[in-house]
C-alpha positions in Angstrom: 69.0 96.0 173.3 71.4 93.4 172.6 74.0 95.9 170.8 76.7 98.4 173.2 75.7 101.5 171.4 71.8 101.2 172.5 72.6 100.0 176.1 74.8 103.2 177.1 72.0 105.8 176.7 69.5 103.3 179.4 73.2 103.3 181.7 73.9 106.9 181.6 70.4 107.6 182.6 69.8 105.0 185.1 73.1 106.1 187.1 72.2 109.8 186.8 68.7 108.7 188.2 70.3 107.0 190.8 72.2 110.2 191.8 69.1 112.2 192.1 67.6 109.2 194.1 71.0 110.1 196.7 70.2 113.8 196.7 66.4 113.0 197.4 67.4 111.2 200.5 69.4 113.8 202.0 67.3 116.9 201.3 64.7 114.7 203.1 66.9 114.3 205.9 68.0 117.7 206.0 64.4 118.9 206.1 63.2 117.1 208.6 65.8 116.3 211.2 67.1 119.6 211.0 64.1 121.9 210.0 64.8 124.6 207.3 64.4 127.0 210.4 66.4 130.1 211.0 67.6 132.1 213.9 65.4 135.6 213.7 67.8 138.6 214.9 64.2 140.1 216.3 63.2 137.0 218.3 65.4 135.0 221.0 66.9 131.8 219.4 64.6 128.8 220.7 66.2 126.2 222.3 65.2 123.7 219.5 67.3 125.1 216.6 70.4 124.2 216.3 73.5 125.3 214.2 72.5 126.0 210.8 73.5 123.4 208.0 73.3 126.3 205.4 76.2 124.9 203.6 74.8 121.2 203.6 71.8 122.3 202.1 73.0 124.8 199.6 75.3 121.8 198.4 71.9 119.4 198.2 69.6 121.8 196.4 72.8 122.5 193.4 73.2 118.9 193.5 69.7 118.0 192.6 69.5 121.2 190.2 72.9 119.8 188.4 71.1 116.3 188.3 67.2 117.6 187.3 69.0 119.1 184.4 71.2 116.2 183.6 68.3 113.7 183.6 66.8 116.1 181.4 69.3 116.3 179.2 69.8 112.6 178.7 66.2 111.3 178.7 65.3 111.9 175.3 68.4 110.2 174.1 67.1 106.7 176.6 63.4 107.2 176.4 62.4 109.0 172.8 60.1 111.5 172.9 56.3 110.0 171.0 57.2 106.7 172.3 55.0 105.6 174.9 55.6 103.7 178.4 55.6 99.9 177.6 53.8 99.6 180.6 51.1 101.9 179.7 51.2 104.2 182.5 50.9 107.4 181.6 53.4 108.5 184.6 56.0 106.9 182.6 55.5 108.4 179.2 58.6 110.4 178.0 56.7 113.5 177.6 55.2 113.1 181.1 58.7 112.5 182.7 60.1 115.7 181.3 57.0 117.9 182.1 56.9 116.9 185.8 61.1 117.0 185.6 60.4 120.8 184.2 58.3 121.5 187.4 60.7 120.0 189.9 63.6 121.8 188.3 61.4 125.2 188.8 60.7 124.3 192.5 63.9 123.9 193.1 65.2 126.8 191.7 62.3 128.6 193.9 63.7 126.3 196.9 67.4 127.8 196.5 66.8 131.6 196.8 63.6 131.6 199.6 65.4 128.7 201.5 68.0 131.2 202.1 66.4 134.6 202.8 65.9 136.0 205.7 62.6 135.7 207.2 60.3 139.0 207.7 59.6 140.5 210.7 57.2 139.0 213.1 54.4 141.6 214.1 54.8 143.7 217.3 52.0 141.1 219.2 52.8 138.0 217.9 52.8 135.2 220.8 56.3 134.2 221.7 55.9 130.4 220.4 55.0 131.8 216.5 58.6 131.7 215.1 57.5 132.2 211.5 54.5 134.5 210.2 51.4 132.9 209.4 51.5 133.7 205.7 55.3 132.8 205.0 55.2 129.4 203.2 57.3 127.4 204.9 60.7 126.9 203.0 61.0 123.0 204.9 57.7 122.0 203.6 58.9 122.6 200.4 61.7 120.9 201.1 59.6 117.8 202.4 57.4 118.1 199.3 60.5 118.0 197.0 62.7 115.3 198.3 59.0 113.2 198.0 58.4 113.9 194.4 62.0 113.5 193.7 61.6 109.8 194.7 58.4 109.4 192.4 59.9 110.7 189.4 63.0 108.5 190.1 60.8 105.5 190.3 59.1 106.8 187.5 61.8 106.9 185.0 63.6 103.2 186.6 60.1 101.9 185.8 60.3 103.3 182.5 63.8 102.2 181.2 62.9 98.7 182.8 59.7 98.6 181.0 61.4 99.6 177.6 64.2 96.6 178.2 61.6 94.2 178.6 59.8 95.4 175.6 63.5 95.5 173.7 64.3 92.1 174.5 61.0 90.6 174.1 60.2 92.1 170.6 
């Protein structure tokens, strides 16, 4: 680890980690602060919504798809795929990392298009506190879910690359 060359791979990918670390933060705040909720053109706005940060969360969720598929991208080059976590957690191993990256990128993908549909009708007797049908999954619980296992994997991989200096410079 001593050399330039084998140092900018573990840089790249720490700083791009970091960056998803950012985006996990505000899509947390995003969801729960504001909740993912929506104004229903069949139902009187409640008085707890407020105005919409559409745009704020739009630019979140490309964020952390640009930066899922960044990480992605660069983690073979920092953590080689076959080598295992110098820490022995199996969390940590390379081929771990990229599967549980593979299902966050696909959630969020998921996360971008029903975050942003409109919701369906509520049926003809529904109460007038239900502002979402029963069976709609709830796009800020997803949102929730995400920014959480966004932080996991980013402590993940830091855990990782600082597990593989150790092991460089000890060995």
């Amino acid at each position: 680890m001593t050399d330039a060359g084998d140092q900018q791979p573990w840089l790249s990918l720490w700083q791009r980690v970091e960056g998803l670390g950012t985006y996990a933060e505000a899509l947390r705040r995003l969801s729960q602060q504001e909740p993912l909720l929506q104004a229903r053109p069949d139902y009187p706005q409640a008085p707890g919504i407020r105005v919409s940060h559409a745009d704020d969360l739009r630019r979140t969720l490309d964020g952390i798809r640009s930066a899922l598929i960044e990480l992605r991208s660069g983690l073979p080059d920092a953590l080689p795929n076959g080598t295992h976590s110098a820490s022995g957690i199996p969390e940590e191993a390379p081929a771990a990392v990229e599967k549980r990256l593979e299902t966050l990128t696909k959630l969020t993908d998921n996360l971008l298009v029903e975050a942003f549909q409109p919701l369906p009708p509520l049926p003809k007797h529904a109460p007038p506190y239900v502002l979402e049908s029963p069976r709609h999954d709830l796009a800020g619980s997803k949102a929730v879910y995400l920014s959480y296992a966004l932080e996991e994997i980013v402590a993940s991989v830091h855990n990782a690359l600082l597990s593989r200096a150790n092991a460089a410079a000890g060995g």
